[in-house]
C-alpha positions as CSV (number, residue, x, y, z in Angstrom):
1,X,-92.2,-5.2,-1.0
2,X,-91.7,-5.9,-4.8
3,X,-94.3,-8.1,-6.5
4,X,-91.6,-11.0,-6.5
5,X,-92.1,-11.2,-2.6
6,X,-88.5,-9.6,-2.1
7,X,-87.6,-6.5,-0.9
8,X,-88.4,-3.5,-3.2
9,X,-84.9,-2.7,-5.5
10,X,-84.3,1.0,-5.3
11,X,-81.7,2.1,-7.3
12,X,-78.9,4.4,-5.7
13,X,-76.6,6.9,-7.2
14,X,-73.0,6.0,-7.4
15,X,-74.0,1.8,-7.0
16,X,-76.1,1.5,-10.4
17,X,-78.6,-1.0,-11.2
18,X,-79.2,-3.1,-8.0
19,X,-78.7,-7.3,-8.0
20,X,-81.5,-8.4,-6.5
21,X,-79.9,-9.2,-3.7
22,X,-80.8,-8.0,-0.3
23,X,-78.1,-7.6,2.1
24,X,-78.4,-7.5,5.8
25,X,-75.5,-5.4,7.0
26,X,-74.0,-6.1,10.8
27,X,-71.6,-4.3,11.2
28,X,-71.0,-5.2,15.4
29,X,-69.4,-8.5,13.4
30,X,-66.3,-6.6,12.0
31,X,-64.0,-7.3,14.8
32,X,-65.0,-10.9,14.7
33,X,-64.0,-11.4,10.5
34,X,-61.0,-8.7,11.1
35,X,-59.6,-10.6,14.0
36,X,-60.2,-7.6,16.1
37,X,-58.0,-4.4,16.2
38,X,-54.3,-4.9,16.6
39,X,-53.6,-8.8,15.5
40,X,-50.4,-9.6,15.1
41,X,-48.7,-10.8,12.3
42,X,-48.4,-14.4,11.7
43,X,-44.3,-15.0,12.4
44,X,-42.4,-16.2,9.8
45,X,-42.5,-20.2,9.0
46,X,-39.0,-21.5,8.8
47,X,-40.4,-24.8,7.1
48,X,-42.2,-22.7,4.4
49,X,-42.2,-24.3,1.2
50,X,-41.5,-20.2,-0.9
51,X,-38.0,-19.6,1.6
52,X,-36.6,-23.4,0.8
53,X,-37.3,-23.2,-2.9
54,X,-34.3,-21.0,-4.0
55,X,-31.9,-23.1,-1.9
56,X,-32.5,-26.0,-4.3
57,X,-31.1,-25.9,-8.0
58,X,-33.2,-24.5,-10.5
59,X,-34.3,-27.8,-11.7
60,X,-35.0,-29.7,-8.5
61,X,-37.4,-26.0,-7.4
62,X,-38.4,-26.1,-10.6
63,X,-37.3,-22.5,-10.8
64,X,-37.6,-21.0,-13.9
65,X,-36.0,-17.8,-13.5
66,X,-34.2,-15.9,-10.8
67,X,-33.9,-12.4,-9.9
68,X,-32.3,-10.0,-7.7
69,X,-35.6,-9.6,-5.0
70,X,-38.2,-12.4,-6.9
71,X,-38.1,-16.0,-9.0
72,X,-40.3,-17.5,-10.9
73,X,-41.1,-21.2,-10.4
74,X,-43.7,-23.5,-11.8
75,X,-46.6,-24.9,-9.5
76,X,-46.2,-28.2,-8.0
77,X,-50.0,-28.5,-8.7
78,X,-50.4,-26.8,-12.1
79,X,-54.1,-25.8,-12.8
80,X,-52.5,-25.8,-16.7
81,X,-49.1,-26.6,-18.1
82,X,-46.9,-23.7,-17.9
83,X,-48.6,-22.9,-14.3
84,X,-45.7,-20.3,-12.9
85,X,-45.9,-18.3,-9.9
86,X,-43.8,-15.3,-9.4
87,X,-42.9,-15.4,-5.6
88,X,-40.3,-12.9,-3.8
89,X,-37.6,-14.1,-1.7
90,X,-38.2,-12.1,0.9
91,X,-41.1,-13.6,3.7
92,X,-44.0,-11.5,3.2
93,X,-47.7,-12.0,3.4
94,X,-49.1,-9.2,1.5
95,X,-48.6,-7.3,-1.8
96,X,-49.0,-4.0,-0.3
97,X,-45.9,-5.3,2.0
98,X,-43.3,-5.2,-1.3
99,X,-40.8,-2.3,-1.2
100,X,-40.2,-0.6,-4.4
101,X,-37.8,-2.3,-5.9
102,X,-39.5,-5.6,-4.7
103,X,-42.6,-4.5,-6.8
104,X,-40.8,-3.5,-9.8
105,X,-39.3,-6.7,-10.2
106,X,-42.5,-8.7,-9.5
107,X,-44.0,-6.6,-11.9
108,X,-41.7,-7.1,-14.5
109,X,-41.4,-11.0,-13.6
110,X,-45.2,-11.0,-14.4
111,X,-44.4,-9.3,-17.9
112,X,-41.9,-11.6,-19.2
113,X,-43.2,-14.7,-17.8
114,X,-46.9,-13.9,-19.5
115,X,-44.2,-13.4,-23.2
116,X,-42.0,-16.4,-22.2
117,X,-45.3,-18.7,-22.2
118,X,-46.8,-17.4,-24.7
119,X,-43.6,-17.9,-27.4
120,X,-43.5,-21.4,-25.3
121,X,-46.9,-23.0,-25.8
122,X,-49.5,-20.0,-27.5
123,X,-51.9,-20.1,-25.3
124,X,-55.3,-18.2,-26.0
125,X,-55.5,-16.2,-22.2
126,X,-54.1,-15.8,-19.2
127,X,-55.5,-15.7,-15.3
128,X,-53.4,-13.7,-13.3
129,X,-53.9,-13.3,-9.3
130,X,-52.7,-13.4,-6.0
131,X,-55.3,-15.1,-3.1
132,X,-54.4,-12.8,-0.2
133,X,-54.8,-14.7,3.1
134,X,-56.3,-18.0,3.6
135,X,-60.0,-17.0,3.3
136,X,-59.3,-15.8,-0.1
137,X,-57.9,-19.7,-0.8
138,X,-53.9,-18.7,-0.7
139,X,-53.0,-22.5,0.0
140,X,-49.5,-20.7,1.5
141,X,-50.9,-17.5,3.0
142,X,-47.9,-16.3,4.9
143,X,-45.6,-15.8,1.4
144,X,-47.1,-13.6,-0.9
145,X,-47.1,-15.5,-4.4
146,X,-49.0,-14.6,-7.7
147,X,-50.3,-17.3,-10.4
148,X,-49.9,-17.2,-14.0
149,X,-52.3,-19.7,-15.4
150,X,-52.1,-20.5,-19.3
151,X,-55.6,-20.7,-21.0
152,X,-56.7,-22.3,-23.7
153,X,-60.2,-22.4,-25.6
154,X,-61.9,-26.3,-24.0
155,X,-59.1,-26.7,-21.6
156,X,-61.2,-27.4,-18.8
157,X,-63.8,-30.7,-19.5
158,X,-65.7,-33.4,-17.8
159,X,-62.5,-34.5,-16.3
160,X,-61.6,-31.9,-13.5
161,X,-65.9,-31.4,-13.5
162,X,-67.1,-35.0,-13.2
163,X,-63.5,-36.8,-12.5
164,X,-61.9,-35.0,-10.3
165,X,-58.8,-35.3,-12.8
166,X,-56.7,-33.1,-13.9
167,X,-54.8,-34.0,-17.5
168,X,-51.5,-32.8,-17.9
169,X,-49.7,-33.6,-21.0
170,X,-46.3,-32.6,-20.0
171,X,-44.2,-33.5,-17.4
172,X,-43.3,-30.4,-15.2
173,X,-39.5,-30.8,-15.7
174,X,-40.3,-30.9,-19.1
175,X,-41.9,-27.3,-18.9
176,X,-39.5,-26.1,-17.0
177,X,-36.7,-27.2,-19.0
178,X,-38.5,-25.2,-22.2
179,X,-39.8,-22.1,-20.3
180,X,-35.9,-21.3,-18.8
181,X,-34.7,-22.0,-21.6
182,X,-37.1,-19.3,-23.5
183,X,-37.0,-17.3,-20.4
């Protein structure tokens, strides 16, 4: 035992400096958190929110771009202004699910959509991600969808801390009207 009271830190090659956490490893519980061996698939949901979005026009999705496999479309519940999401047509849960040309497209959606915002509304960063699955907080977990999430230096305050508010100072059609228009 370590002089703390905690387990003694040994440092391992390959791993680097330890935490100071200990971890208690259980591996019997693997086919509990993987769902065992063999799950199936969750089926597609024809009421999902991803599918219906490109059978509306571009303003009523608030779509700001289309392509040929993905689209981009602002979040209903923006995080920021300028909150896209690059989503693909096609019904899939996972990234490593995209074909080629589905990837290459998503990839260059991500590309322009990070220049379109930034000639739009200069903002100082960018978080970028995809929550795969619900444990990883995808609110829509069976349509693979990545955020674009425009930064700026203060932008989060007491009210989304001690409020529970977000403050938006645009109205979404607003943003999309600007960011298809840049697009």
């Amino acid at each position: 035992m370590a002089e703390s009271g905690g387990p003694e830190l040994v440092e391992q090659a390959g791993i680097g400096v330890p935490d100071h956490l200990a971890r208690l490893w259980t591996p019997h519980r693997m086919a509990y958190v993987s769902g065992g061996s063999g799950a199936a698939a969750p089926a597609a949901d024809p009421g999902c929110p991803f599918c219906r979005i490109p059978t509306l026009s571009d303003e009523d999705g608030l779509i700001v771009a289309r392509g040929v496999t993905v689209y981009a479309v602002l979040n209903l519940y923006p995080y920021n202004p300028g909150h896209l999401m690059v989503v693909p047509y096609r019904h899939i849960a996972d990234y490593t699910d995209l074909d080629p040309d589905e990837l290459a497209e998503f990839s260059e959606f991500t590309r322009h959509a990070l220049g379109t915002v930034r000639t739009v509304s200069a903002p100082h960063g960018f978080n970028i991600g995809i929550n795969a699955g619900s444990a990883a907080g995808a609110g829509i977990a069976p349509h693979l969808h990545q955020h674009l999430v425009p930064r700026w230096g203060g932008d989060a305050n007491f009210m989304p801390v001690i409020g529970q508010t977000k403050v938006l100072p645009q109205l979404l059609a607003d943003t999309r009207g600007l960011l298809a228009a840049a697009w």
